[in-house]
C-alpha positions as CSV (number, residue, x, y, z in Angstrom):
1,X,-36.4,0.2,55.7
2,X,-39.5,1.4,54.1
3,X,-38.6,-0.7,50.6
4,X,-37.4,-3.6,52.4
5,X,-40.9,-3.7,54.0
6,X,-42.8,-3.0,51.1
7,X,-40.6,-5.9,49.2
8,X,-41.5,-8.7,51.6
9,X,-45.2,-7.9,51.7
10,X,-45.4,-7.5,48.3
11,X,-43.8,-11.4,48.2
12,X,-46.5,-12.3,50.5
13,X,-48.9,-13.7,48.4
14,X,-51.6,-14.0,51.3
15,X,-51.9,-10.2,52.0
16,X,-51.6,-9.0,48.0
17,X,-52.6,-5.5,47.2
18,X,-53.9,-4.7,50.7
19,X,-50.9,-5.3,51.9
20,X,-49.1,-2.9,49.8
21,X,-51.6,0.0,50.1
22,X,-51.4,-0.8,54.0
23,X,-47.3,-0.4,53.9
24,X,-47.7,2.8,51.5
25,X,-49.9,4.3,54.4
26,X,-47.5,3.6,57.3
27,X,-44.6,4.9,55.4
28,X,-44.6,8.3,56.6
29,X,-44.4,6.7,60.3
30,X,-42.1,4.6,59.5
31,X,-40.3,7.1,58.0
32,X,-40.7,9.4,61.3
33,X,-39.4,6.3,63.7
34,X,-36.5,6.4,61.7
35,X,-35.7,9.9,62.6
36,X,-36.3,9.4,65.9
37,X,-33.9,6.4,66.4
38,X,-31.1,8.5,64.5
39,X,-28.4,9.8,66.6
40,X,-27.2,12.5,65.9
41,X,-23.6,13.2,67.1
42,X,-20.8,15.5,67.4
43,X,-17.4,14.7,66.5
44,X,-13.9,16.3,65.5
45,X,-13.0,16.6,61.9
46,X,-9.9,13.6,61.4
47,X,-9.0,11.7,62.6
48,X,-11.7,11.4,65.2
49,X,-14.6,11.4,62.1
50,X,-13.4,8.6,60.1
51,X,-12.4,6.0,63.7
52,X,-15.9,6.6,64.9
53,X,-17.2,6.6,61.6
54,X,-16.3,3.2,61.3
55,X,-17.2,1.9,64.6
56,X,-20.6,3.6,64.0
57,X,-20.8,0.9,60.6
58,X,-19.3,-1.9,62.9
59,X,-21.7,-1.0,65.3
60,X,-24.9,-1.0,63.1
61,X,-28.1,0.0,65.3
62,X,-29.0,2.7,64.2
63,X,-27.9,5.7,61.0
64,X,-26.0,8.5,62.5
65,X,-26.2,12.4,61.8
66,X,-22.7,13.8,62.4
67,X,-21.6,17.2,63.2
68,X,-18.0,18.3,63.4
69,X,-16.9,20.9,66.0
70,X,-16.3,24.6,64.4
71,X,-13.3,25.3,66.3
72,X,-12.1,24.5,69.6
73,X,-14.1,21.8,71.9
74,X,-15.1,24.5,74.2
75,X,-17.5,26.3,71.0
76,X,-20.0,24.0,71.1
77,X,-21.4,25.2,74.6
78,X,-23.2,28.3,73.4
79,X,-25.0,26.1,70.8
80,X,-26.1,23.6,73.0
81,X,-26.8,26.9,75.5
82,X,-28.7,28.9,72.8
83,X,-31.0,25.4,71.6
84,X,-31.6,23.8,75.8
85,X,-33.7,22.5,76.5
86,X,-33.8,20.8,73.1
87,X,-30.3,21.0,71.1
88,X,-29.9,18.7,68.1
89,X,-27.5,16.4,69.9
90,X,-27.7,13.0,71.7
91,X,-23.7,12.6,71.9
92,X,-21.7,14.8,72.1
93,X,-17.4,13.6,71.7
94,X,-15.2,16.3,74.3
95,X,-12.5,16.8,76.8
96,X,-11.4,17.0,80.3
97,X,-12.1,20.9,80.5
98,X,-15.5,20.8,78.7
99,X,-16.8,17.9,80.9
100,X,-16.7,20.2,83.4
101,X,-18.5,23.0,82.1
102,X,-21.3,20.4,80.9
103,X,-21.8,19.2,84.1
104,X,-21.7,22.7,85.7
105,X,-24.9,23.3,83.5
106,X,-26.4,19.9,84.6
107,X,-26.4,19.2,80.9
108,X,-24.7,15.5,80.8
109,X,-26.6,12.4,81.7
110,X,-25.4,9.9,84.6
111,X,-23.9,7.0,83.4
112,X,-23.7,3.8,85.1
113,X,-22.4,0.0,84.2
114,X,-25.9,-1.3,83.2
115,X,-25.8,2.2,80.6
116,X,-22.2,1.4,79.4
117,X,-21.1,-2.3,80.6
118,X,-17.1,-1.7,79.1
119,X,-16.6,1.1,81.6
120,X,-15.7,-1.7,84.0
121,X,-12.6,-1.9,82.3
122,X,-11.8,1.6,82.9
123,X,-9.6,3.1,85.6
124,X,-12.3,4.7,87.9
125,X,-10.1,7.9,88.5
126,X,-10.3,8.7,84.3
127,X,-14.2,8.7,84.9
128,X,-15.4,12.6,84.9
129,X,-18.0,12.8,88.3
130,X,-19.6,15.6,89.4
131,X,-20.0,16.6,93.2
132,X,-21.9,13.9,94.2
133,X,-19.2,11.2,92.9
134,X,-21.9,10.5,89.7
135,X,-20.2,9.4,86.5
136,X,-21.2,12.0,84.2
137,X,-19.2,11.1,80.9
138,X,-17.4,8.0,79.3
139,X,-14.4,8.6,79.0
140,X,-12.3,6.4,75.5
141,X,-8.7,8.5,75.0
142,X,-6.4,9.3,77.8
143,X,-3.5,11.5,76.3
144,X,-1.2,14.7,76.3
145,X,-1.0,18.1,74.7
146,X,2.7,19.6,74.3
147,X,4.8,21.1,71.6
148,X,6.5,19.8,68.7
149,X,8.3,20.0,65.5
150,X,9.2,18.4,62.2
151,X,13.0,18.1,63.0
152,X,13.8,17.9,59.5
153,X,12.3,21.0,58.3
154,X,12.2,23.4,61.8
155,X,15.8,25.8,61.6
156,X,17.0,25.3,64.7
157,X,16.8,22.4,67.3
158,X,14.2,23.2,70.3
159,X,15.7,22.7,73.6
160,X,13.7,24.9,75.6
161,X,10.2,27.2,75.1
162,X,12.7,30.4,75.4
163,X,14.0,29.0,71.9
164,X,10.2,30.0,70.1
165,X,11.9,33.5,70.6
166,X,15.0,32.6,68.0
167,X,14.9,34.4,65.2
168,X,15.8,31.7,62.6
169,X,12.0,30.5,63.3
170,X,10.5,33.7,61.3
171,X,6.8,31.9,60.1
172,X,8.0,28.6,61.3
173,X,5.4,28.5,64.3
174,X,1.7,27.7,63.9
175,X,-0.1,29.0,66.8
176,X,-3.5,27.8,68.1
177,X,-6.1,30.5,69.2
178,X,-7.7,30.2,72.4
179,X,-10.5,28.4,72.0
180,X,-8.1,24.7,71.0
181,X,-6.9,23.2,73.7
182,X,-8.6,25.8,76.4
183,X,-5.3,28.1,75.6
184,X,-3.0,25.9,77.8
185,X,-0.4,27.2,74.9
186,X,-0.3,30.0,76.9
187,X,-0.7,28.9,79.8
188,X,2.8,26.7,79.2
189,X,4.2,30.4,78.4
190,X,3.3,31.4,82.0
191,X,4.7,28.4,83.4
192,X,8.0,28.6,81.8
193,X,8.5,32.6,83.5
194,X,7.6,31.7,87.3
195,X,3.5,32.3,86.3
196,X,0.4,29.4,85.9
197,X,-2.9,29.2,84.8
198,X,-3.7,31.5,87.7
199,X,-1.4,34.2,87.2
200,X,-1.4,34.4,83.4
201,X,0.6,37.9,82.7
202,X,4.1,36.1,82.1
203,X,2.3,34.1,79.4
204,X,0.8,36.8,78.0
205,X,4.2,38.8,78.3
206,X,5.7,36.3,76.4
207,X,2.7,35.7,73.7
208,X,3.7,39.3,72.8
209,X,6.9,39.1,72.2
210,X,6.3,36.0,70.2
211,X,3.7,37.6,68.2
212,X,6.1,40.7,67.4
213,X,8.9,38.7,67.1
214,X,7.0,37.6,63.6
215,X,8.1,34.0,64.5
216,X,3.8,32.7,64.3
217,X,3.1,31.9,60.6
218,X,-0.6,31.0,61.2
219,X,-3.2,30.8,63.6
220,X,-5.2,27.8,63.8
221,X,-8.6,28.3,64.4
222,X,-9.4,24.2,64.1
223,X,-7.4,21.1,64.6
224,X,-7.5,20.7,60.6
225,X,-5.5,23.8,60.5
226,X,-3.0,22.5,62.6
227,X,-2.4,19.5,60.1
228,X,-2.8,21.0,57.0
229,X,-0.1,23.6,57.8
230,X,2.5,21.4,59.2
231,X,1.9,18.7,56.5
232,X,2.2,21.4,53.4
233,X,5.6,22.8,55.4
234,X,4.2,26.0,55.7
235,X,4.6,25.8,59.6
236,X,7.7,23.5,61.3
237,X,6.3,24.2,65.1
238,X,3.3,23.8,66.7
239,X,0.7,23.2,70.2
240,X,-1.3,20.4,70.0
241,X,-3.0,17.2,71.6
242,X,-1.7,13.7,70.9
243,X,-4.7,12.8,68.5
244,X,-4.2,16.2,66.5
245,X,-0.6,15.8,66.1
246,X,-1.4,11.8,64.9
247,X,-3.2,13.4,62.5
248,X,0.2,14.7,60.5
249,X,1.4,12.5,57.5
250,X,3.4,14.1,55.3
251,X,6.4,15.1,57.6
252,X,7.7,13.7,60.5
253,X,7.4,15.2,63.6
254,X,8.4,14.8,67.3
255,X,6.7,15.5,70.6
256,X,8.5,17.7,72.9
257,X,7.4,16.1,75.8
258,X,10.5,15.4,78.0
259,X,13.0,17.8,76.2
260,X,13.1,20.4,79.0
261,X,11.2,21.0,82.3
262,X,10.4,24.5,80.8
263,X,8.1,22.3,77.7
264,X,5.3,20.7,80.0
265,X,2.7,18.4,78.9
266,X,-0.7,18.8,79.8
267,X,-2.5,15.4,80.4
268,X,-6.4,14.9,79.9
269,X,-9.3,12.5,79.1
270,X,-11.7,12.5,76.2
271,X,-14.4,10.9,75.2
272,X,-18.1,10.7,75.4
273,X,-20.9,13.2,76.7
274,X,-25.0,11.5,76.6
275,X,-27.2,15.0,76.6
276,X,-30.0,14.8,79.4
277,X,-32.0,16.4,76.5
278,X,-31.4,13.7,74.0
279,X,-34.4,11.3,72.9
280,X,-32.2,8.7,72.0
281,X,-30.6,8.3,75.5
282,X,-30.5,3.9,75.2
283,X,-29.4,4.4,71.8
284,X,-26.3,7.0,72.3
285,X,-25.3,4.8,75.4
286,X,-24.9,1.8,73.4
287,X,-22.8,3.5,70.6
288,X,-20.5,5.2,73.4
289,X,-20.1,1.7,75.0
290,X,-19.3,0.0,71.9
291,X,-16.7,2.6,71.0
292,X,-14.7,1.5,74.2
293,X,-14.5,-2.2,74.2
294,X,-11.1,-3.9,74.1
295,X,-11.3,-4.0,70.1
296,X,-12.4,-0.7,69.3
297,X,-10.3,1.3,71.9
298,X,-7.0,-0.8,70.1
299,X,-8.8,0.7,66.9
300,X,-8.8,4.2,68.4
301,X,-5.2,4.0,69.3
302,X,-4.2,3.1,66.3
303,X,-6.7,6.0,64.2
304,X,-6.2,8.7,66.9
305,X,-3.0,8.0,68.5
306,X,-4.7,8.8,72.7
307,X,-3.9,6.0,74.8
308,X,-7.0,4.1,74.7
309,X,-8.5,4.6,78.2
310,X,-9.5,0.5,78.5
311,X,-6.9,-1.2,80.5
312,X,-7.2,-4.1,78.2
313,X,-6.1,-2.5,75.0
314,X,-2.7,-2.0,74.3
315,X,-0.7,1.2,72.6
316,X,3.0,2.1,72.3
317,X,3.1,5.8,73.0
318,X,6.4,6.2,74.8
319,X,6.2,9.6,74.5
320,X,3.5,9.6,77.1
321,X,4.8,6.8,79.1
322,X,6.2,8.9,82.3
323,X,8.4,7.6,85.1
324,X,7.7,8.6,88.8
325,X,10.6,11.5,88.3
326,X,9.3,12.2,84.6
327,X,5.6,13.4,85.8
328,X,7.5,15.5,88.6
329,X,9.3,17.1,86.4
330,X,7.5,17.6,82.8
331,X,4.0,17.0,83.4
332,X,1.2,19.0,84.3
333,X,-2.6,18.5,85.2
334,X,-3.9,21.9,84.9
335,X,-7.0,23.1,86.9
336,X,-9.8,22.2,84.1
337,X,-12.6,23.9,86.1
338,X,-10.8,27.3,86.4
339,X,-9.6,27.7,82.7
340,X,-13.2,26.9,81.7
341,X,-14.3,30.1,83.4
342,X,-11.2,32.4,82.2
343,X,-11.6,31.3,78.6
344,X,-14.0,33.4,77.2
345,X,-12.0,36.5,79.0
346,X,-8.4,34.8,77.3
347,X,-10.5,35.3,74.2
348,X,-11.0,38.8,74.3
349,X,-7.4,39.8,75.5
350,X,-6.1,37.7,72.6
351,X,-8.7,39.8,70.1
352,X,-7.4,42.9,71.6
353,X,-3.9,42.5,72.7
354,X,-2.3,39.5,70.4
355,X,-4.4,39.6,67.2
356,X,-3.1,43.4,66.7
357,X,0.9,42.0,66.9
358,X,0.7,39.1,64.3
């Protein structure tokens, strides 16, 4: 911006050298406004970096300073904890469970229609409120996390959870840690033995056997673990969310989702959080709102895989498509709230109980 402007003054005959001296002085404040209207957001690694990556080009206001979670969604709380009231973030890309903590901490912004215009084209319900019915993030992916496998590759043919016990799967299974997906992997372990997210020990009965069984392989500590291993072969069965498991090219997998009552899927939102704290409020809305038009949530199906949360965008995900009977009987929608407040416990029982086992 600061060559541009020094360019056209030079061209402008009328102002001559002044002019130039009188760009060279404001350059350090130009410089400075620049800074200021640079958002800086945080993203996923891919495929969620390159889809809004591109949007962010399409869109064009402004340069944008990326950060990429380190680990699951729910880690970048204590950053944002440790830097309030001034973290380095204006936006900040999450999910259902993590919504809820950020609003707990009055750290999201309320969002209206005049902030975000394409939210009209959203199903109210998918909007994350807080007590007082205030919209409090904008939601762009609506989708599902459950198990699956490269069929090709896995030994044995998955029919129920009971089958991640078979021995033929020795170092077949890549398992996520905790702190992806707000450890409803282990959760779905209670679930299958008569337990749910509020009575855990099945799930963590069953996580030990698994882990002495010697069926896990790896332990994902990010979603680019989870696609690395299954696309090298090293792993055949994993945990994951739609846009993770969109994210594996070099085999072929399949989602699990209506195999067997005993292999629930977990359904959620995701999308945008605008940080009270953030200087660039206008700025971060606009991007967010652009990101869920008609045209760039068709994008985002077809870079991420979530079913794009605009009812005017299309996607084929049958796989999420349930019937009436189908939601009774293989979907679940977890109490976010609650496993945002046992998840930094889970993480010490799975440093002390599980970790030991593997």
């Amino acid at each position: 911006m600061v060559d541009v402007t020094r360019r056209n003054l030079i061209k402008t005959s009328i102002f001559g050298g002044a002019a130039l001296a009188t760009a060279q002085m404001a350059a350090p404040l130009i410089g400075e406004a620049q800074a200021a209207n640079s958002l800086s957001v945080v993203e996923w690694g891919p495929p969620w970096i390159d889809s809004s990556k591109a949007l962010a080009a399409e869109w064009g206001k402004s340069s944008v300073d990326w950060t990429l979670h380190a680990g699951g969604a729910a880690s970048i709380l204590p950053k944002i904890k440790a830097a309030w009231p001034n973290p380095p973030y204006d936006l900040v890309d999450n999910w259902s469970p993590v919504f809820l903590s950020m609003i707990r901490e009055d750290w999201a912004e309320t969002v209206t229609l005049e902030d975000c215009p394409n939210l009209a084209d959203v199903p109210e319900g998918l909007i994350p409120k807080d007590a007082n019915g205030n919209w409090k993030a904008i939601p762009r992916g609506s989708s599902g996390i459950f198990f699956t496998c490269a069929p090709e590759m896995c030994p044995i043919e998955i029919k129920s959870i009971e089958d991640l016990l078979n021995p033929k799967l020795k170092g077949e299974i890549l398992w996520p840690n905790p702190t992806l997906f707000s450890n409803l992997q282990v959760v779905s372990l209670a679930l299958a033995r008569g337990g749910d997210e509020f009575n855990m020990e099945p799930g963590w009965e069953f996580l030990k056997e698994l882990a002495k069984s010697g069926n896990i392989g790896r332990v994902a500590a990010n979603t680019s673990d989870v696609i690395t291993s299954l696309d090298t072969g090293e792993t055949t069965v994993t945990f994951g969310d739609q846009g993770t498991l969109s994210g594996i090219k070099g085999v072929k997998t399949i989602p699990l989702t209506k195999t067997s009552k005993d292999l629930k899927t977990f359904m959620f939102v995701s999308g945008w959080v605008v940080l009270k704290s953030s200087k660039n409020k206008k700025l971060a809305f606009d991007f967010a709102n652009h990101t869920i038009s008609k045209a760039a949530s068709g994008r985002y199906f077809k870079d991420v895989g979530e079913v794009p949360v605009n009812a005017k965008a299309e996607h084929t995900i049958d796989h999420l498509r349930f019937e009436p009977k189908e939601i009774e009987e293989f979907v679940v929608v977890p109490d976010w709230d609650h496993l945002g407040k046992e998840l930094d416990g889970w993480n010490k029982r799975w440093e002390q109980e599980i970790v030991q086992l593997l």
